[in-house]
N, C-alpha and C positions, 0 to 999 in steps of 0.2 A: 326732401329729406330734412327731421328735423335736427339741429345738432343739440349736444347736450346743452350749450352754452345756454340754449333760451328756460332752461328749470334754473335759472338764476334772475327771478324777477325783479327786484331792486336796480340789479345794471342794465334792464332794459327799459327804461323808459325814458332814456336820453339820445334823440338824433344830432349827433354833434358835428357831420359831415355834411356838407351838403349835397345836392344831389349831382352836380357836376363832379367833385371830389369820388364820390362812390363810386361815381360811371368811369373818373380817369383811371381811377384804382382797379377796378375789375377789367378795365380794355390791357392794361399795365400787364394783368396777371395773362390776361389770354395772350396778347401778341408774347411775351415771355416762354411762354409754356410752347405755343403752336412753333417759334423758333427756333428751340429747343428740338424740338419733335421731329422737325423737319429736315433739323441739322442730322438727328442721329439716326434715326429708321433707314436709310437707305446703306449705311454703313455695314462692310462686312467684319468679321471677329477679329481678323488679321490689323484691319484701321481700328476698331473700335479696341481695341487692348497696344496698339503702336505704344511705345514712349519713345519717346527723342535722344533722352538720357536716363541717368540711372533715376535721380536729383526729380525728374520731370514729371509727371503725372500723365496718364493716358486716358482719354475718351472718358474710359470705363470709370476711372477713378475721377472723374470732375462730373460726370453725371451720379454718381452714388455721393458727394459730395454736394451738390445742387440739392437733393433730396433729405440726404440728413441732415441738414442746414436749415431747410424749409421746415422741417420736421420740428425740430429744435426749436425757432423762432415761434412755430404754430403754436407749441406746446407752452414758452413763453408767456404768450398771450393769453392763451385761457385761463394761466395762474393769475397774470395783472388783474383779468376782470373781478376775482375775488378779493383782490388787496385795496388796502387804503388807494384814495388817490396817492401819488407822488410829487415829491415838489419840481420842480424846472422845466417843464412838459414847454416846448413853445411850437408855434405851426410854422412859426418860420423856419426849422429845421426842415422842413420840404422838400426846397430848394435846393439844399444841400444834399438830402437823401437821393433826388433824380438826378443830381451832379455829380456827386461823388462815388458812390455804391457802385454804377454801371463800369465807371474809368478803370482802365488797367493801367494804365501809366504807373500805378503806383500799387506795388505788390505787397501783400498780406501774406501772415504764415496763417493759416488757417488754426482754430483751437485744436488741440487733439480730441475732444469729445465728437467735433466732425469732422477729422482727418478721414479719407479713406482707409477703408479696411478690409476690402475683400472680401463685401460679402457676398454671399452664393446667387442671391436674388438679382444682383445685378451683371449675371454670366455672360449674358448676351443681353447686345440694345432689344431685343422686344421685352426679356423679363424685364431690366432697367426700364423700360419707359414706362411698363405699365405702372410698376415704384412710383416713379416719377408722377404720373398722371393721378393717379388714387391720391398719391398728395398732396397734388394741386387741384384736385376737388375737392378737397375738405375746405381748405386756405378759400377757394373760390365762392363754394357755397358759405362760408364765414360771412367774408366782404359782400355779399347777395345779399342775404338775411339777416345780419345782424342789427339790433336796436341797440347796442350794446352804447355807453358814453366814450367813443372812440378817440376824442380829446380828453377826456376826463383820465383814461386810464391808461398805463405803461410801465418802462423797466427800462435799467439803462443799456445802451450799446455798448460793444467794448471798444468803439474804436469815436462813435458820432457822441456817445455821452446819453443822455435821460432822451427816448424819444416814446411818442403816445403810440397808440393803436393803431392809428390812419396811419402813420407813418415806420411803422412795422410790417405795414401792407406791404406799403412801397419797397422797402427795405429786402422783401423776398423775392418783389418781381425783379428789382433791379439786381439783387444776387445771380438770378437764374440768367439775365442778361450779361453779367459780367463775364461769368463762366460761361455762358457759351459763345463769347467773344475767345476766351481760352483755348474752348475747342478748335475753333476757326481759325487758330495760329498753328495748335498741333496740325490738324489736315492740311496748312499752307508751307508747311517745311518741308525740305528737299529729301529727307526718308520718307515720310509718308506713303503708307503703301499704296499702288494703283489699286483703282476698283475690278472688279470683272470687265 
């Protein structure tokens, strides 16, 4: 599948990634995703909608959250490849991105543009995952095919500051892995409902 992104030929003629970069980045996005998947498919309505407290978020809403995140960030990115370069872009933000992003130690209020909100789409984990999955093939087939200058181009975070492309990758897989370390505390609390 082609994406729109490559009818924008001026930003495709720079491989700014190398090749082990692009393999870490897409292995990133699959073990993330398949995680994810794994985590939630076997889950009944009762567990998949649980909250702990009022305050708390449940299954449902950190996977509809995961997804319009991803969603957001994706759509980010394709507006950067059209914009000037940006000044402050560095690779050594990397490090930080597979360091930080994933940790739960330290809690975020999510923006309200990706707050949960109850949409109908994600009623049950099969319609959510399919959400889920449809949008991490897009993000996936991106990081596959893209010639785009993945260094060259970006927008800032609200929390790590100016980061490039390559590193927006990462920034989605290691969200999907943060929240479903989230999930994994909801399922590990002493309500949580049994399964069948």
């Amino acid at each position: 599948m082609r994406l729109a992104f490559t009818l924008i030929p001026a930003l495709l003629c720079a491989e700014t990634v190398s090749d082990a970069e692009r393999k870490s980045a897409i292995d990133y996005l699959e073990r993330t995703k398949v995680k994810l998947v794994e985590t939630v498919r076997p889950l009944t309505e009762a567990q998949y909608n649980y909250k702990s407290a009022p305050d708390r978020w449940s299954i449902r809403e950190c996977v509809e959250h995961i997804t319009g995140t991803e969603r957001a960030m994706f759509g980010g990115m394709q507006k950067a490849l059209a914009a000037p370069k940006p000044d402050g872009l560095s690779a050594e933000r990397d490090a930080l991105i597979a360091r930080a992003m994933p940790d739960r130690s330290r809690q975020a209020q999510a923006p309200q543009e990706v707050a949960p909100k109850g949409m109908p789409e994600f009623a049950t984990p099969a319609m959510a995952l399919a959400e889920f999955e449809k949008t991490r093939a897009a993000t996936a087939n991106f990081a596959t095919a893209t010639q785009a200058d993945l260094r060259g181009r970006g927008f800032r975070h609200p929390f790590f500051g100016m980061l490039d492309l390559y590193q927006w990758t990462l920034a989605i897989a290691g969200h999907t892995e943060r929240h479903t370390k989230q999930i994994e505390e909801v399922m590990a609390g002493a309500g949580f409902p049994k399964g069948n």
